[in-house]
N, C-alpha and C positions, 0 to 999 in steps of 0.2 A: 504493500500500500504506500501513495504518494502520502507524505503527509505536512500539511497547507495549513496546519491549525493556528500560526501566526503570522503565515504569509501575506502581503499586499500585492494585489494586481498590479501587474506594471500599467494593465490598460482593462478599458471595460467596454463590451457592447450592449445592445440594448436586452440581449438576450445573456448573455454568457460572461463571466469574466477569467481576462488572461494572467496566469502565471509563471515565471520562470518555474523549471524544474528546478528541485532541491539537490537530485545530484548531477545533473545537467544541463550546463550552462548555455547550450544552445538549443534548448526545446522547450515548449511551450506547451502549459497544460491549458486548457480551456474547460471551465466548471459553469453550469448552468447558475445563474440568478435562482436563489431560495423561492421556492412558489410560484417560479416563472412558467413552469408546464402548466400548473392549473390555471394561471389568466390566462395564457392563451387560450386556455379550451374554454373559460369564461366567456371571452372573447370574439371568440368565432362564430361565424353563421350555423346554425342548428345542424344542418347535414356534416359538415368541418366534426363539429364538436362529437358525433358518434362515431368519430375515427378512432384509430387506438393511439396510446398515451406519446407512442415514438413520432408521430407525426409534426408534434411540437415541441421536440426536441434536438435542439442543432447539433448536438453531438452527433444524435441516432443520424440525424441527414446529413455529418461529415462523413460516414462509416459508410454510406450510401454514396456519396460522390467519388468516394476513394475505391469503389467498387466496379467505376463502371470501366468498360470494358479496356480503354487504350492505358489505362492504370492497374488494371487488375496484373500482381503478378508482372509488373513492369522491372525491368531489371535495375540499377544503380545507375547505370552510363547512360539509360534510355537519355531522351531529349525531353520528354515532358517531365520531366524534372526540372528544367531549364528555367523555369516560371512559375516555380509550383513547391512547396513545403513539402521536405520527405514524411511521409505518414508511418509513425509509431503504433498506431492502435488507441484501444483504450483500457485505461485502468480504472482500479480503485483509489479513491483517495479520502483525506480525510474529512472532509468538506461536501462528497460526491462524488460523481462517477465524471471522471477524463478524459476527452482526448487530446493527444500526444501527438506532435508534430513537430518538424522542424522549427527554431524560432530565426524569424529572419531578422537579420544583427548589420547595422550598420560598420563602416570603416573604426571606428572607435570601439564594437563591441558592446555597444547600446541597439535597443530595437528600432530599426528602421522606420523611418518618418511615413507615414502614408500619403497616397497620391492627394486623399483631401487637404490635408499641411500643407504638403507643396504647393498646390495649387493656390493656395492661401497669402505664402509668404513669395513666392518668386512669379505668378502666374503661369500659362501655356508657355513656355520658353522653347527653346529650340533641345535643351537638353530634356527635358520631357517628351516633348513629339517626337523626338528619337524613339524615345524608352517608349511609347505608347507601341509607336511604327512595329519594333521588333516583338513586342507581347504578342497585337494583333497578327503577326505572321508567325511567329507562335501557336494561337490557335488555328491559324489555318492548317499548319502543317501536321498538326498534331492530332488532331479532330478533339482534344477536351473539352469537355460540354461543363461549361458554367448556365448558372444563372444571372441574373441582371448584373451586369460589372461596377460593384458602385465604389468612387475612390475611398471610401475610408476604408473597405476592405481590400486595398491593391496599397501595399509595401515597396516602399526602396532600398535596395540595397549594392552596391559598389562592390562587381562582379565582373572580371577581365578587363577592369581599368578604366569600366563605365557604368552609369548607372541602369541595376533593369529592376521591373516590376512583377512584385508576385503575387500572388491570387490566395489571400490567406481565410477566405472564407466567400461563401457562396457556389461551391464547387456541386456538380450533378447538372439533371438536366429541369428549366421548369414548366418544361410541356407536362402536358395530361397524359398522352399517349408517346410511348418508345420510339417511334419512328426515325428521329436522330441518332439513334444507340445502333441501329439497324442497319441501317441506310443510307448510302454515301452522300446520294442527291438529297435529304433532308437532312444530315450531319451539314454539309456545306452552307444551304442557308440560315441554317439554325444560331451559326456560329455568325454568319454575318449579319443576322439581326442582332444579335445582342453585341456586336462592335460597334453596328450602326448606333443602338440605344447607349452606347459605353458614350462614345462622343458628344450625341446630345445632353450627356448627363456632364460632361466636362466642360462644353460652351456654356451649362446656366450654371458653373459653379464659381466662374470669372466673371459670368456677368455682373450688373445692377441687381438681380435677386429682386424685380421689381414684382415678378411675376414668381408664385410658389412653384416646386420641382413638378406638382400635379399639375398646376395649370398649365405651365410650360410644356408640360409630355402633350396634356391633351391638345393643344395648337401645333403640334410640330405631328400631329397625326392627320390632321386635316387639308 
């Protein structure tokens, strides 16, 4: 068993909070928020909430993403590693149940800044649109099926003497139906919608913010 019982998160999502490991200094545990399973199911529209407990569980849905197929059983050298946190599993720990993944660590040995920071302190610069450039062809070559790309969950870190970006949550696919898992001709689009949606999501993050990220999706659909 991991054991957290005086640990502080280095960081927190809305769902989960992150840990350094206790005896490794480059991995990172992720622990659910106390209670957080049961507001979601709170939460959710009536049919959602007759689902079973893992469905609101981001753990349960990393163990899920790290399942699918161009990952499963992926070797150490593969390439989608390239963008991507090596996957430990999950443990016990003393706080909850863990998952265990790479922690991505900036040039100092601190956790890397996420694309939302950046975006914050330096705006779209030229060394990010690099780093974006190479992600994006990343997925393409690789066919790894994320969900919506949102920046506070894409990391930076200073990797062959430049900076790249990694995909520290939101991994799987979030169609209803398999089809991209299957299928090369829906793997292909699949992936280029949600690059196409990754960008739009980076144009309103420099913007004025005059307009909410909902409003904004819905006019950029029209």
């Amino acid at each position: 068993m991991i054991d957290l019982t005086n640990a502080e998160p280095f960081a927190s999502g809305g769902n989960r909070h992150c840990y350094r490991h206790p005896q490794f200094a480059d991995r990172c545990v992720k622990v659910m928020r106390p209670g957080r399973v049961a507001e979601l199911r709170r939460r959710a529209p009536w049919y959602k909430a007759l689902g079973s407990e893992r469905q609101f569980d981001d753990n349960a849905r990393e163990v899920d993403g790290y399942r699918q197929k161009v990952l499963n059983n992926a070797e150490p050298a593969s390439p989608v590693w390239a963008h991507l946190p090596r996957w430990y599993g999950v443990e016990d720990t003393s706080i909850g149940v863990g998952a265990v993944s790479e922690l991505i660590l900036d040039a100092d040995g601190a956790p890397g800044i996420t694309l939302e920071n950046y975006l914050q302190q330096y705006g779209l610069d030229d060394t990010i649109r690099g780093a974006l450039a190479r992600f994006s062809q990343w997925l393409r070559a690789t066919g790894v099926l994320t969900k919506n790309l949102l920046p506070h969950n894409l990391v930076l870190s200073h990797r062959h003497g430049q900076p790249e970006l990694f995909l520290i949550d939101g991994l799987g696919s979030a169609a209803f139906l398999p089809f991209a898992e299957y299928f090369a001709f829906s793997r292909r689009r699949y992936i280029e919608r949600r690059i196409e949606k990754m960008w739009k999501r980076i144009h309103w993050e420099v913007s004025d913010r005059s307009l909410s990220w909902t409003q904004a999706e819905k006019l950029s659909r029209r």
